[in-house]
C-alpha positions in Angstrom: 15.4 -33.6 71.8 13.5 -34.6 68.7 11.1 -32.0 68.8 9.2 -33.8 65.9 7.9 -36.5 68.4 7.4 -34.2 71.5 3.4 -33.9 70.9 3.1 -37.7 70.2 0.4 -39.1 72.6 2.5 -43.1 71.7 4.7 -43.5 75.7 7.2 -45.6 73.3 7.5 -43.0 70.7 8.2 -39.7 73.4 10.6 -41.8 75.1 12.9 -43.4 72.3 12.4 -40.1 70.6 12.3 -41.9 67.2 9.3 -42.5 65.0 7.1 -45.8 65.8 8.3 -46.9 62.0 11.9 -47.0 63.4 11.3 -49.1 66.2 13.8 -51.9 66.6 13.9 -54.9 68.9 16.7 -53.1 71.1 14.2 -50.1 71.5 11.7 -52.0 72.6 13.6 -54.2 75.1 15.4 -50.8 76.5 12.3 -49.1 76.9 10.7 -51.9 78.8 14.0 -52.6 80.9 13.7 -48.7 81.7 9.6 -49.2 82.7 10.1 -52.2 84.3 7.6 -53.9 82.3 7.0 -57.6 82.6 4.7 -58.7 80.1 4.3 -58.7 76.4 1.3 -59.7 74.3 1.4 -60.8 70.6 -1.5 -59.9 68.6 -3.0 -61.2 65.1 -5.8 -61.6 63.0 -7.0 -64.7 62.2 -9.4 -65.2 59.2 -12.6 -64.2 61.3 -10.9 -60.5 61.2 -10.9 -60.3 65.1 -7.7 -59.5 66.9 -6.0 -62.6 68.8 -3.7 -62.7 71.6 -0.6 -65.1 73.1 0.8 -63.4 76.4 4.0 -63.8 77.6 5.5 -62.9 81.6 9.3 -62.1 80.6 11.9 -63.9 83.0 14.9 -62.2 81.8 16.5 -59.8 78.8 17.5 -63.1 77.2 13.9 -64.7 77.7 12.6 -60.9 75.9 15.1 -60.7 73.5 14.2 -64.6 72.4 10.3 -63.8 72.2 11.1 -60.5 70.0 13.3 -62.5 68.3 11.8 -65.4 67.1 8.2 -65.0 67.7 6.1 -68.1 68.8 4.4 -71.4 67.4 0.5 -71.1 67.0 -2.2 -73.7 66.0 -2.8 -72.5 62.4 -5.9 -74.9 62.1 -7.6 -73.0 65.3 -7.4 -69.8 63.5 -7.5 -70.6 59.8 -10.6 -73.0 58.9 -8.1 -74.4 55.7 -5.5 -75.6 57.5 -5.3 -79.2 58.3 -4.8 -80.3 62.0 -2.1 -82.4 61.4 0.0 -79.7 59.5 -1.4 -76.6 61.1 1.9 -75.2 63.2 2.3 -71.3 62.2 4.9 -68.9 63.8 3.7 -65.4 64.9 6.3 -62.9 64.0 6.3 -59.4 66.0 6.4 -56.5 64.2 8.3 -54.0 66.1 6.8 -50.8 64.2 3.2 -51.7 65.8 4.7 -51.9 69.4 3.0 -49.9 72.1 1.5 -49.7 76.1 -1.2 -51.4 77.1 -3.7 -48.7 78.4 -6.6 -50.6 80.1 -3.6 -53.4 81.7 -3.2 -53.3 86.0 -0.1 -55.3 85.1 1.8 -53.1 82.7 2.4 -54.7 79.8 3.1 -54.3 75.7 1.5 -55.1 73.0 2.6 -56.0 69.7 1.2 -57.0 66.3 2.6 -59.9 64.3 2.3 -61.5 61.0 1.9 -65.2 60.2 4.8 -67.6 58.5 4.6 -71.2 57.7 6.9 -74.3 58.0 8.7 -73.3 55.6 9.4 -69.1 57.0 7.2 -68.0 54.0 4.8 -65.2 54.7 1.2 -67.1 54.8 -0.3 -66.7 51.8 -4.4 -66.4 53.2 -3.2 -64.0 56.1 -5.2 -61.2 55.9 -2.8 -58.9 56.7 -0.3 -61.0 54.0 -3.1 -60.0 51.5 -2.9 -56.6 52.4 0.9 -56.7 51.9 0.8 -58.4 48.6 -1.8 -55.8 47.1 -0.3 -53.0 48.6 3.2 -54.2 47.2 2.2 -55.4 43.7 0.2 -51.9 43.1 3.6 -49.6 43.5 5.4 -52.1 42.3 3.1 -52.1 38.7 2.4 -48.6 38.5 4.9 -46.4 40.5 2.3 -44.8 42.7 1.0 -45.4 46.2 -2.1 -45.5 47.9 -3.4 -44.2 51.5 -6.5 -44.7 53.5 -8.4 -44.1 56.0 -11.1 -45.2 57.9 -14.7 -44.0 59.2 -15.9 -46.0 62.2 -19.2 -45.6 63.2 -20.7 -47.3 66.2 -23.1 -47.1 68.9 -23.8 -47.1 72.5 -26.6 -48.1 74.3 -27.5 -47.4 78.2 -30.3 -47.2 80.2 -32.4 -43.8 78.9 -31.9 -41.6 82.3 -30.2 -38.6 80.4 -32.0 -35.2 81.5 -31.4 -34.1 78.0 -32.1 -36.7 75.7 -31.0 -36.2 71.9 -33.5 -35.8 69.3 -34.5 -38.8 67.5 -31.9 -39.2 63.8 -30.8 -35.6 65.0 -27.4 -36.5 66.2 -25.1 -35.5 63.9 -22.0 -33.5 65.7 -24.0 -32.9 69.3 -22.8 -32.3 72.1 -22.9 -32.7 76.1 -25.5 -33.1 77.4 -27.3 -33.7 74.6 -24.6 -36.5 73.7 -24.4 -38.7 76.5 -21.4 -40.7 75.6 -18.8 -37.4 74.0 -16.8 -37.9 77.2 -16.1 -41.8 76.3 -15.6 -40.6 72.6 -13.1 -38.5 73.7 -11.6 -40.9 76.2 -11.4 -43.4 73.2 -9.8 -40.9 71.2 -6.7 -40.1 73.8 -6.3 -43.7 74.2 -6.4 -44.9 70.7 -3.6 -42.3 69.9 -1.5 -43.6 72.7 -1.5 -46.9 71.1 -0.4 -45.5 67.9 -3.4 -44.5 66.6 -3.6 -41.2 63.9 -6.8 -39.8 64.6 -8.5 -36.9 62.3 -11.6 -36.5 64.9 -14.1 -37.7 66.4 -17.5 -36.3 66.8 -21.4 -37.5 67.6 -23.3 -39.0 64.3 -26.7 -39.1 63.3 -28.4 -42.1 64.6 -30.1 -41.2 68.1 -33.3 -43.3 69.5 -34.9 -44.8 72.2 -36.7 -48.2 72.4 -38.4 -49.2 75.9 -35.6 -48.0 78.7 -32.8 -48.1 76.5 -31.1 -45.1 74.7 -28.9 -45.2 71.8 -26.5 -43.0 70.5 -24.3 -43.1 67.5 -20.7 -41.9 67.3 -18.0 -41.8 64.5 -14.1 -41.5 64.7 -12.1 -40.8 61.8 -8.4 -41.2 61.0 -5.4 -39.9 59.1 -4.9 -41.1 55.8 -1.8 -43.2 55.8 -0.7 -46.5 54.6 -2.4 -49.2 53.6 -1.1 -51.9 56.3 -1.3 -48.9 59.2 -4.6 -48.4 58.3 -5.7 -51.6 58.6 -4.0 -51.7 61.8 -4.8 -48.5 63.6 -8.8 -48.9 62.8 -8.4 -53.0 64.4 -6.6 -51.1 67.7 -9.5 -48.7 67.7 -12.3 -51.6 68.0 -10.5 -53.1 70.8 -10.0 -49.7 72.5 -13.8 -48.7 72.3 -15.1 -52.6 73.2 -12.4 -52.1 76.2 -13.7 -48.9 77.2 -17.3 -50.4 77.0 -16.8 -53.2 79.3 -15.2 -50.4 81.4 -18.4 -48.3 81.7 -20.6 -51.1 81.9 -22.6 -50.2 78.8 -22.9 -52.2 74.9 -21.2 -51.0 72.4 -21.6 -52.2 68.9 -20.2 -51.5 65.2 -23.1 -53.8 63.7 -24.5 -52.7 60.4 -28.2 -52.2 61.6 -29.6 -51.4 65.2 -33.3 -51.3 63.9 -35.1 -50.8 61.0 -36.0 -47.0 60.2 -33.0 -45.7 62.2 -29.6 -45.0 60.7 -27.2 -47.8 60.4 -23.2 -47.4 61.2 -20.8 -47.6 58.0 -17.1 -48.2 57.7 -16.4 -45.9 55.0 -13.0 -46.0 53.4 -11.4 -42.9 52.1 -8.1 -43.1 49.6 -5.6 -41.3 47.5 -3.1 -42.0 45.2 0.9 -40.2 45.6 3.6 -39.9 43.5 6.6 -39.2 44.7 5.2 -38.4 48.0 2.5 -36.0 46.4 -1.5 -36.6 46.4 -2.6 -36.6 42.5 -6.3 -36.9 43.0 -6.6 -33.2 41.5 -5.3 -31.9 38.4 -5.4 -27.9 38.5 -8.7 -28.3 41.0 -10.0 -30.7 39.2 -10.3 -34.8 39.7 -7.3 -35.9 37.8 -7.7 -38.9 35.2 -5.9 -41.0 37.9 -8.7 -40.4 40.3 -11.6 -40.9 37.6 -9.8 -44.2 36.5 -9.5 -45.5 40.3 -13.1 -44.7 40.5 -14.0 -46.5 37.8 -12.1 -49.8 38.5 -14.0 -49.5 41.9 -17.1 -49.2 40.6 -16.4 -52.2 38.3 -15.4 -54.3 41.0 -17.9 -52.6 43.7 -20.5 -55.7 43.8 -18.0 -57.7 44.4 -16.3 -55.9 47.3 -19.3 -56.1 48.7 -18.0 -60.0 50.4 -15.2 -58.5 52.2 -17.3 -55.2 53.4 -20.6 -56.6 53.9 -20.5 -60.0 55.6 -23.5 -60.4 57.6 -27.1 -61.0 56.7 -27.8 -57.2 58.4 -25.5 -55.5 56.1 -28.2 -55.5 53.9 -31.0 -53.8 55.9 -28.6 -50.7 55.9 -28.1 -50.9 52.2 -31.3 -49.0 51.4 -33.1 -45.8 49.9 -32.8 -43.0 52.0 -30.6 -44.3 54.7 -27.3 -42.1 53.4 -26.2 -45.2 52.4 -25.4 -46.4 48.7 -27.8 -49.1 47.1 -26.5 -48.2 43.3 -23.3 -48.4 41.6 -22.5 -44.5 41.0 -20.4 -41.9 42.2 -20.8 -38.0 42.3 -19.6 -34.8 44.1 -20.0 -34.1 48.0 -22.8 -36.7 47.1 -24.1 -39.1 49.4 -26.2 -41.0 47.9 -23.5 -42.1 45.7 -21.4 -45.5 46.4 -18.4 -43.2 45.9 -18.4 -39.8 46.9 -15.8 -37.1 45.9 -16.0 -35.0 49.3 -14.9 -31.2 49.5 -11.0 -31.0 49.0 -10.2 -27.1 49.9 -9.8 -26.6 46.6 -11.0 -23.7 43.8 -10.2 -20.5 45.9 -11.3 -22.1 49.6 -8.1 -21.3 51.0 -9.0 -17.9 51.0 -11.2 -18.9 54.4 -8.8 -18.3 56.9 -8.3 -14.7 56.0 -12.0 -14.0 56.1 -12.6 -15.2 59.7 -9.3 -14.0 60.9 -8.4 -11.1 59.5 -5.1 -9.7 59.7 -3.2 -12.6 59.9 -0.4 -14.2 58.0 -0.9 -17.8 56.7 1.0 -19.6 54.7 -1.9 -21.2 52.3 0.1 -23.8 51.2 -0.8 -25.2 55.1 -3.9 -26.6 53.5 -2.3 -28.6 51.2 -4.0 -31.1 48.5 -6.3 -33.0 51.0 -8.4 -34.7 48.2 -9.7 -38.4 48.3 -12.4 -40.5 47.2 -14.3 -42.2 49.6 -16.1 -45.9 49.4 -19.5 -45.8 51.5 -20.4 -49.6 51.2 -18.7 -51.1 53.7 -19.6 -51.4 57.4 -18.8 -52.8 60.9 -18.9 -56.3 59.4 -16.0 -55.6 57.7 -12.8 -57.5 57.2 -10.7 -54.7 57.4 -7.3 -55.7 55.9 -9.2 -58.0 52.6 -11.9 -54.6 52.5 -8.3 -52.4 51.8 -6.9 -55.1 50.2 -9.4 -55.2 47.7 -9.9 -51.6 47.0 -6.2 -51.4 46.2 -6.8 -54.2 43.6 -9.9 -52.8 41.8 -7.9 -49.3 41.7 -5.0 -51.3 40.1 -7.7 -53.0 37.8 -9.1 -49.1 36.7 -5.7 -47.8 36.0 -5.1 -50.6 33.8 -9.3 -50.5 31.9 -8.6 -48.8 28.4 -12.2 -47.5 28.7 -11.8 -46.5 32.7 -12.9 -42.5 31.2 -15.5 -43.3 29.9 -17.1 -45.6 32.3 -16.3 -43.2 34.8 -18.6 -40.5 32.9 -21.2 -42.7 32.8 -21.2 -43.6 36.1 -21.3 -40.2 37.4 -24.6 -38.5 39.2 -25.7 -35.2 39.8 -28.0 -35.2 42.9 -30.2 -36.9 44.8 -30.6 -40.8 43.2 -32.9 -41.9 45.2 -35.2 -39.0 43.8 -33.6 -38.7 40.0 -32.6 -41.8 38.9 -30.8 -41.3 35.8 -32.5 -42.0 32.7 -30.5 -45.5 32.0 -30.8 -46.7 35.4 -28.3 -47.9 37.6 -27.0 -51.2 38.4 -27.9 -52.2 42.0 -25.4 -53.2 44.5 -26.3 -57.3 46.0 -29.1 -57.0 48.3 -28.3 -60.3 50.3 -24.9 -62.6 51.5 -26.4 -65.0 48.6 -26.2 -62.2 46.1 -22.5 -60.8 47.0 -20.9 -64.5 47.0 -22.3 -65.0 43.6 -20.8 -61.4 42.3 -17.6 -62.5 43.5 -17.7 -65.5 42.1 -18.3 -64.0 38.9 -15.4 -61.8 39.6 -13.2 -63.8 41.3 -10.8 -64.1 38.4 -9.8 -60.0 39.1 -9.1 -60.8 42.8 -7.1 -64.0 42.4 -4.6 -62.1 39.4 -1.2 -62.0 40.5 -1.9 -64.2 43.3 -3.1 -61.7 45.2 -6.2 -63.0 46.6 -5.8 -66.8 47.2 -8.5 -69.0 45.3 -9.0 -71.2 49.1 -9.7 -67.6 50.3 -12.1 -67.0 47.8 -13.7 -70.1 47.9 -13.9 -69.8 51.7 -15.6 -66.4 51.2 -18.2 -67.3 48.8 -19.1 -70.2 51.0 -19.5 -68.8 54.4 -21.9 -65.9 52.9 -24.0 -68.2 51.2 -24.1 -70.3 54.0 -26.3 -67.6 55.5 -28.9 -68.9 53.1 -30.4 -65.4 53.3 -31.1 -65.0 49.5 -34.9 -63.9 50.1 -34.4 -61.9 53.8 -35.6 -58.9 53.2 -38.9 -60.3 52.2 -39.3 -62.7 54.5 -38.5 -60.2 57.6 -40.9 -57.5 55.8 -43.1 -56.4 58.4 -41.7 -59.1 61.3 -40.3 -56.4 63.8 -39.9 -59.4 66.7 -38.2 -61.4 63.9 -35.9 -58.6 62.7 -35.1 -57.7 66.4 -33.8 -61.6 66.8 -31.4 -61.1 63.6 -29.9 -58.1 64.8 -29.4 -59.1 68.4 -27.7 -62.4 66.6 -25.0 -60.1 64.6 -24.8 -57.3 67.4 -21.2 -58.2 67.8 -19.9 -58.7 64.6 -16.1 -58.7 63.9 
């Protein structure tokens, strides 16, 4: 027995004793020849970011064998607003790595993630998860290094308010039952979001808390493993459709918007990455942040405003990208500092390891169990997200500091000590867009960074820029100011984004 896969939560992965990376078509037919399983499920996602699906019954091993095979024809121009009806065919392709059980399905069935291929059985140059590829490729490729992330999901539930014990308004932040109505469907998410492949940190109850008339809402954030940039992507889209699963379940709303209400915390997708080389983190450099991390930081930064129309795409995003809300409004990054667009969190690093021995004395442990956990984590982003172009793009702008011959130096300048909102720094900062309007103009402006080495299509560009300044939403903020019934209307529009 592999006893390296006996604690995996994945059915598949237990059974064919073999990591989900070494899955092949034959593993997949055996195991669901063994299970008896009948149906399969393609999944993708299109350009709106949301996963799709194509289902298949399976009439015989042949019929399976075919589907895993070949994959299937799709209406490109259905899914992709570019692509002309009268050319639009697209295959899916399965990719057998992403292969796991359905947990919410009476009929027991697989599911499966593909990519997209054209006429021609060329990888589709706008697919999201295609851009993801190429950026992910192209960095290691130029620089002999390679990136992980992970992902922060924040989200909230709201019920009727008949909890005995109700949490204390914005005092949320790691309660527990009772006080945290919804823990036991965190933790439900959490068991079933690993079964599906998922590589879960933790999860845990977040800040925002409120009440508003006879409904209750309470924030909760799960956090993952950092790992690469295509799993990622992957495992955070899985999570969505576990939780929004789960909701419709429970019979209670569940949203990853931006912003609930005005006042209250909003719910961030904060992205977290390192850089390896040959298989080891270099973010620190004798327990410091190595010139690798500073010049990652700083192409971020550069590029930040920017990022902001693939991790901010709704006219919301901007109500929670304001003072004193934990989340950035300034292009800056610091130390454990939150306030910052890019913090630096705590990394176990300048004598920490020493902990364990303190609260358990006499015990032997190895410290080199703590390893070097270090990353640098990008608070912009939210719910709104288009995950795999939000990765995509990081991975490009950390390319683009590695290469900047000043990247040190910006970096320095960039850097804060404390609390922004309360000690701006003498030269100011420069502010981060406060509108859809403003973010498709800094791309536009920076377009020429993204499209390089054909890593960002210019039609997906285009597209981009368009659709957020379709939003015409330019002046928002001061036209909502002080219109709660008008700002209540917006929100309830966007409550389901992505």
């Amino acid at each position: 027995m592999n006893k390296s896969v006996t604690l995996n939560p994945n059915p598949l992965v237990r059974y064919l004793q073999k990591d989900s990376a070494d899955f092949t078509k034959e593993d997949i037919i055996k195991y669901m020849e063994a299970n008896e399983i009948r149906m399969i499920n393609f999944r993708y996602v299109a350009e709106d970011g949301r996963l799709k699906s194509l289902n298949f019954v399976v009439s015989s091993r042949e019929h399976l064998d075919a589907i895993l095979s070949a994959g299937e024809r799709v209406d490109g121009s259905s899914l992709f607003s570019f692509m002309e009806a009268g050319s639009s065919d697209l295959y899916v392709v399965p990719r057998y790595r992403t292969a796991f059980l359905n947990p919410f399905s009476d009929t027991p069935s697989i599911e499966i993630l593909c990519s997209f291929y054209d006429h021609n059985g060329q990888a589709l140059e706008s697919a999201p998860e295609n851009i993801l590829r190429k950026a992910d490729k192209h960095f290691t490729a130029s620089t002999g290094m390679n990136m992980k992330f992970l992902g922060e999901l924040e989200y909230y539930v709201n019920s009727e308010r008949t909890s005995i014990f109700p949490a204390s308004d914005q005092k949320g932040y790691h309660e527990s039952e009772p006080f945290a109505k919804f823990e036991g469907m965190r933790k439900e998410a959490l068991k079933l979001i690993a079964q599906c492949g998922g590589q879960i940190k933790y999860g845990h109850a977040e800040v925002g808390t409120f009440s508003a008339e006879n409904e209750a809402y309470e924030q909760h954030e799960i956090e993952f493993l950092p790992t690469n940039p295509e799993f990622a992507a992957d495992q955070m889209l899985i999570a969505k459709w576990v939780l929004r699963m789960l909701a419709e379940k429970l019979n209670v709303e569940i949203s990853f918007a931006p912003k609930i209400t005005v006042g209250k915390a909003g719910s961030g997708l904060h992205f977290h990455m390192l850089v390896e080389k040959d298989g080891k983190n270099i973010m620190l450099d004798k327990n410091e942040l190595s010139d690798v991390a500073r010049k990652v930081i700083a192409g971020i930064l550069d590029m930040a405003d920017a990022l902001t129309a693939f991790g901010n795409t709704i006219p919301t995003s901007y109500l929670r990208l304001v003072p004193h809300q934990e989340a950035p409004t300034n292009i800056c990054w610091g130390d454990r500092n939150r306030s910052a667009l890019v913090r630096v969190p705590l990394g176990w690093t300048g004598g920490v390891e020493n902990m364990i021995f303190d609260a358990n004395p006499n015990i032997k442990i190895d410290p080199a169990c703590t390893g070097n956990k270090q990353t640098v984590e990008f608070r912009a982003p939210d719910g709104s997200a288009n995950i795999h172009l939000t990765i995509a793009g990081l991975i490009t702008a950390a390319e683009h500091g590695l290469n900047l011959t000043d990247a040190l130096e910006r970096a320095e300048k960039l850097y804060v000590n404390g609390n922004i909102f309360k000690e701006m720094p003498k030269n100011g900062l420069e502010q981060l867009p406060t509108s859809c309007f403003e973010s498709a103009n800094r791309l536009d402006g920076k377009r020429e960074l993204f499209e390089k080495n054909n890593i960002f299509p210019e039609r997906v560009i285009s597209h981009t820029i368009n659709k957020l300044k379709s939003f015409e939403d330019a002046d928002l903020s001061e036209r909502l100011y002080g219109k709660n019934d008008e700002i209540r209307e917006l929100v309830l529009k966007y409550i389901h984004c992505q």
